[in-house]
C-alpha positions as CSV (number, residue, x, y, z in Angstrom):
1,X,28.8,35.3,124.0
2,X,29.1,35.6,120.0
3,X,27.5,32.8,118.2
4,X,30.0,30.9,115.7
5,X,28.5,32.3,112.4
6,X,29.6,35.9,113.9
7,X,33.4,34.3,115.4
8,X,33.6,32.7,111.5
9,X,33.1,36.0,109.8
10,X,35.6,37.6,112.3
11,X,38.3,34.6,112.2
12,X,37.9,35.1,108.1
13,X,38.6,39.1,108.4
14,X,41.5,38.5,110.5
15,X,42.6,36.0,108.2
16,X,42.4,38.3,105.2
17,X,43.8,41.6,106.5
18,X,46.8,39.4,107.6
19,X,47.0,38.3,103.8
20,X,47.0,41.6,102.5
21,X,49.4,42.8,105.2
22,X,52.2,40.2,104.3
23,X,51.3,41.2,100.7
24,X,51.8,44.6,101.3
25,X,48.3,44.9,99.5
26,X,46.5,48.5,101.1
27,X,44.3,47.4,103.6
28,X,40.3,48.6,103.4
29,X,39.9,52.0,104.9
30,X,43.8,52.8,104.9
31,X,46.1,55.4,103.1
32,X,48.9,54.5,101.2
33,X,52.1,54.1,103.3
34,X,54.0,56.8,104.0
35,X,56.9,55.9,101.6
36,X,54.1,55.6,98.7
37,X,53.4,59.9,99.5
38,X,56.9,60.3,99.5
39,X,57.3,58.8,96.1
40,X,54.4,61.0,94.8
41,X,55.8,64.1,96.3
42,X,59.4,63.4,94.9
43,X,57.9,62.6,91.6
44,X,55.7,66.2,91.6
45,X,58.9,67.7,92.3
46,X,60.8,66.3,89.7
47,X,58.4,67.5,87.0
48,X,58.4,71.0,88.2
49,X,62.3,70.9,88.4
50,X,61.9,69.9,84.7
51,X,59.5,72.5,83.2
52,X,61.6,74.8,85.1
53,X,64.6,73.5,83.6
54,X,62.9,73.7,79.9
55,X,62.0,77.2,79.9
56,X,65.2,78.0,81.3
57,X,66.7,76.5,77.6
58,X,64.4,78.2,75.5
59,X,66.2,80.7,73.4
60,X,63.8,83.8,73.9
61,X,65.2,85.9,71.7
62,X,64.8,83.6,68.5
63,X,61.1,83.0,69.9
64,X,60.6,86.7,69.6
65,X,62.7,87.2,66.2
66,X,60.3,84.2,64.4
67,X,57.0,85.5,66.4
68,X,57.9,89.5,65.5
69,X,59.5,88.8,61.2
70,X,56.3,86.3,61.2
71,X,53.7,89.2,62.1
72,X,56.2,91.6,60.0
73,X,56.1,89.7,56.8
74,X,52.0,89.6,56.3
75,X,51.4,93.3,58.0
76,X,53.7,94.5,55.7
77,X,53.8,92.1,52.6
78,X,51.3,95.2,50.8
79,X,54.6,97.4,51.4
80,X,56.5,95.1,50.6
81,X,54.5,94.1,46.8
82,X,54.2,97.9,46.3
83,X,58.1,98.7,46.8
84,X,59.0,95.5,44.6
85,X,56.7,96.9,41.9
86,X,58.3,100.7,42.0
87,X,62.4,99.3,42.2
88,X,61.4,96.9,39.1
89,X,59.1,99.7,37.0
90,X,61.8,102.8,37.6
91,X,65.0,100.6,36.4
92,X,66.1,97.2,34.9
93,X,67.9,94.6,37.4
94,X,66.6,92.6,40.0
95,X,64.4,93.9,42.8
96,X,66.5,92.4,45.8
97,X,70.3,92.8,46.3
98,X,72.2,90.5,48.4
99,X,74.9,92.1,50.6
100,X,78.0,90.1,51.3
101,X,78.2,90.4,54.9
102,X,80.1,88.4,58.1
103,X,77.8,86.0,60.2
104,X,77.5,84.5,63.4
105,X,80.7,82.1,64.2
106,X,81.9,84.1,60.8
107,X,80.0,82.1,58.2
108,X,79.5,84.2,55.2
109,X,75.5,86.2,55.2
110,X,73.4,87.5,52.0
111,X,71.7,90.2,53.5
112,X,68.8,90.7,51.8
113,X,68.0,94.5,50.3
114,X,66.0,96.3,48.5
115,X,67.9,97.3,45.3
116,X,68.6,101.5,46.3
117,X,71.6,101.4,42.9
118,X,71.2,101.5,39.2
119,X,71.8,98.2,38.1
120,X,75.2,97.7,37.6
121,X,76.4,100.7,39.5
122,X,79.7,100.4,41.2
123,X,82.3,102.5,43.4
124,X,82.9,103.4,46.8
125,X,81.9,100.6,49.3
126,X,79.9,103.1,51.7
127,X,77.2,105.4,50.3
128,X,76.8,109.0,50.3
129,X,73.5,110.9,51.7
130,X,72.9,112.1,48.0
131,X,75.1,109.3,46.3
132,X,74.3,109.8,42.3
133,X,74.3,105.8,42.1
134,X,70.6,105.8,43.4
135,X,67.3,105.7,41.7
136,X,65.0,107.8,42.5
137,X,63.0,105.5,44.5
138,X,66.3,104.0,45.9
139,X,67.0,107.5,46.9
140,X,63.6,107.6,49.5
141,X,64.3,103.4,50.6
142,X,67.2,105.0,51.7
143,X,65.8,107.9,54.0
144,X,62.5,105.9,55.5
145,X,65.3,102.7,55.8
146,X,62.5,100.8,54.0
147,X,65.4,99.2,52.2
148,X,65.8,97.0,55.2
149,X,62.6,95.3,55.0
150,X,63.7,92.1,53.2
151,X,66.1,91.2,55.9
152,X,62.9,89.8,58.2
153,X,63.3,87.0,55.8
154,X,67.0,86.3,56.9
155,X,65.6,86.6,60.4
156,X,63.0,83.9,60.0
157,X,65.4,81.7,58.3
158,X,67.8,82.3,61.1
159,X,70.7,84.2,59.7
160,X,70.2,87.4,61.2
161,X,68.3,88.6,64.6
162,X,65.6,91.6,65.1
163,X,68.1,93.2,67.4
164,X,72.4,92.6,67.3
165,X,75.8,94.0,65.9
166,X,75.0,95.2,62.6
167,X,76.8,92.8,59.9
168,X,80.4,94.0,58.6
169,X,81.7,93.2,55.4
170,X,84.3,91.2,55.0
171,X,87.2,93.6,54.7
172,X,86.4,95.1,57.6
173,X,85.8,92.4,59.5
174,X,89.6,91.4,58.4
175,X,90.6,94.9,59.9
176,X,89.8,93.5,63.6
177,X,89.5,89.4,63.7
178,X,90.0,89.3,67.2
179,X,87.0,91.6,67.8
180,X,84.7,90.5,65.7
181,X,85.9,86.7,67.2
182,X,83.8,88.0,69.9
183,X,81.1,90.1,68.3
184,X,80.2,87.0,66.1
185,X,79.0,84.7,69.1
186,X,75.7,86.1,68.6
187,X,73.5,86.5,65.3
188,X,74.1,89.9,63.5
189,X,70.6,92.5,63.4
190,X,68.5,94.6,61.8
191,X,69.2,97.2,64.0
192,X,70.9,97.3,67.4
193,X,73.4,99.9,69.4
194,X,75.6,100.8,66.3
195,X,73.0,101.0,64.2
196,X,70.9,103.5,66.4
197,X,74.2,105.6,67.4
198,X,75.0,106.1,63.7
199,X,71.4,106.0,62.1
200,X,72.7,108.8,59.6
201,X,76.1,107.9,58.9
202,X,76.0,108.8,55.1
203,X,75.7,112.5,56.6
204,X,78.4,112.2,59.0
205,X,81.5,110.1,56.5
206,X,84.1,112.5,54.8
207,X,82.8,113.1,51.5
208,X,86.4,113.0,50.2
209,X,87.3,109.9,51.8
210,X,84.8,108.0,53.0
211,X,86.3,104.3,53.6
212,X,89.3,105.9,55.5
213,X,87.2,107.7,57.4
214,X,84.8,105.0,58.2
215,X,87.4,102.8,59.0
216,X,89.4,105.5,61.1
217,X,86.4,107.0,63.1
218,X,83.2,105.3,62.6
219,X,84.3,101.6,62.7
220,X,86.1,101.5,66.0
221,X,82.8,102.8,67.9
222,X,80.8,100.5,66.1
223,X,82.0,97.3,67.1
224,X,82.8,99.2,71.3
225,X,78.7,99.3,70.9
226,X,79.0,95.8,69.1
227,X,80.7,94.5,71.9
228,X,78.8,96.3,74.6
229,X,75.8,94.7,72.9
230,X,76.9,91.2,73.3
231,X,78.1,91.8,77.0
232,X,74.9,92.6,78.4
233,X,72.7,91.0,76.3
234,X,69.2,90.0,77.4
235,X,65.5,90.0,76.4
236,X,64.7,93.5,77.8
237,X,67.5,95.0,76.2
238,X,66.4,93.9,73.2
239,X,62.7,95.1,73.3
240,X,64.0,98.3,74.8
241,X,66.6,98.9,71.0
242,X,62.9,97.8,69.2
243,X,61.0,100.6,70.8
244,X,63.5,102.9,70.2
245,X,63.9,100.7,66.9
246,X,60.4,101.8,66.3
247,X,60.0,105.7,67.4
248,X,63.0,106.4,65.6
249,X,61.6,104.7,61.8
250,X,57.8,105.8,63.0
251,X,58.0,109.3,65.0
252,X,61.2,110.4,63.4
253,X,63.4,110.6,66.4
254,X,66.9,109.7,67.0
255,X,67.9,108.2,70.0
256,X,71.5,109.0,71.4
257,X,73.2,105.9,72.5
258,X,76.0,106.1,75.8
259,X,79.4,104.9,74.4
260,X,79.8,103.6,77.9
261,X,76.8,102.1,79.1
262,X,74.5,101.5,76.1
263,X,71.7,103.9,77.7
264,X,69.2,104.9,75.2
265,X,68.0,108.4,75.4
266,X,66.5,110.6,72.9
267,X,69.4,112.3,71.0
268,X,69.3,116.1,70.9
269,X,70.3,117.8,67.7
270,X,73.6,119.6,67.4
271,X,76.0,121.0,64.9
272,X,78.2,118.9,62.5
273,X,81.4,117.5,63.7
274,X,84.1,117.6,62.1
275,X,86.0,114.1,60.8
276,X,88.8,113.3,63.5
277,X,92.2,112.0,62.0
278,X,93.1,108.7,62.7
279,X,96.9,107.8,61.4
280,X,96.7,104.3,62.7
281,X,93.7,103.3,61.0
282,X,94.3,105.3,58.1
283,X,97.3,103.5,57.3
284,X,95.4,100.1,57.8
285,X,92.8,101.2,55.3
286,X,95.3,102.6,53.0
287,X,93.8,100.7,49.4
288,X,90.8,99.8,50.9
289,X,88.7,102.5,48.3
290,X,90.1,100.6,45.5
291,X,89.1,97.2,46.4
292,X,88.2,94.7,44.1
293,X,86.1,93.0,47.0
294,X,84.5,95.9,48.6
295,X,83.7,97.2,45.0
296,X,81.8,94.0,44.4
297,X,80.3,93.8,47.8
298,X,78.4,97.3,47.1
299,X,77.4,96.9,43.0
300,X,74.1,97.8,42.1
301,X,73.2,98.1,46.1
């Protein structure tokens, strides 16, 4: 038989598990009920769900444009002191020139450029491989691209992208609103399809008539690119135009983009073309050479 001392002390645990039971307290030596490990589980779940869910919103292509113009700017802020100093010894005027230009959703954009133009210099909108407006030193910005430079700082402020339709001006934009409508969703670049198809496109214009040609020949390919561009858009594609971005400023070599596709491949030199005639588009930019606004939009460049 158990003596009473022992039957108290059992009578007393019986008595307080029973408490703790109608309490739903955990009893000693138990696991949490089974609902309690459902409610953890759902709750892990629910967190993953939600970092999945906030790097699924991150906008990786304006991380890369801040993290890239950000390393840019210091690597190259020597360059960039140097060229300021050379455009402000050779003439008088200001060492930047801001560019008119279309943005995203069609806001207006001052690209940012080195001056390449005699202060004051005015004329045709588009600029000639050995246009008589440069300086000398706006004359070599203007072969090494170097005159592109400043734009990292509308990057970083979130005007322009690394990579994206090159930005129009105005008039031309006007030519085709329901294009550019669509061009415009995302942020204009430094460089991008267009921009690596037609690298040298002072060589290529019509020296006689270079804004009819542009507009005629040039223009419609550039925003099929444009538009290709903004089709397929993604992160890859984008550091695949940087690379080529890069060998083409860097190792001198053009890449040749597919008008159908966008496949980059390296571009193999052949003879001049000669400028197609375009009657249609012509007659649109019948006047254009004499614009007041496209005048403006290219003085002291």
């Amino acid at each position: 038989m158990r003596c009473n001392s022992q039957g108290g002390v059992a009578r007393d645990d019986a008595r307080d598990r029973g408490v703790r039971a109608s309490s739903g307290l955990p009893l000693p030596g138990r696991s949490d009920s089974p609902s309690r490990e459902v409610e953890k589980g759902s709750a892990r779940t629910d967190l993953q769900a939600s970092g999945r869910n906030f790097l699924a919103a991150l906008d990786w292509n304006r991380l890369l444009d801040i993290a890239i113009a950000t390393v840019a700017l210091v690597v190259l802020s020597p360059l960039i002191a140097l060229v300021a100093f050379a455009v402000k010894l050779e003439s008088r005027g200001p060492v930047f020139f801001r560019c008119n230009r279309v943005g995203r959703g069609g806001r207006p954009l001052a690209m940012l450029k080195f001056r390449k133009m005699r202060n004051g210099a005015s004329g045709s909108p588009l600029t000639a491989a050995r246009d008589d407006r440069f300086t000398r030193i706006g004359r070599l910005l203007a072969e090494t691209k170097f005159d592109e430079i400043p734009q990292l700082w509308n990057v970083l402020r979130g005007g322009m992208s690394l990579v994206g339709p090159r930005p129009e001006d105005p008039t031309f934009v006007g030519l085709h609103p329901e294009q550019y409508a669509e061009i415009l969703r995302v942020r204009p670049g430094i460089t991008g399809l267009s921009q690596l198809a037609f690298a040298n496109e002072a060589e290529i214009l019509a020296v006689d008539d270079r804004v009819n040609d542009y507009v005629g020949r040039i223009l419609p390919q550039k925003m099929a690119l444009d538009r290709l561009y903004v089709e397929g858009r993604s992160l890859s594609m984008d550091l695949r135009i940087l690379a080529w971005t890069l060998a083409a400023i860097v190792l001198r070599r053009d890449a040749a983009v597919h008008r159908g596709t966008g496949r980059l491949t390296l571009r193999h030199p052949r003879g001049p073309q000669p400028a197609a005639a375009f009657a249609d588009s012509a007659q649109a930019a019948a006047g254009l050479a004499d614009s007041p606004a496209l005048a403006d939009s290219t003085r002291g460049a």
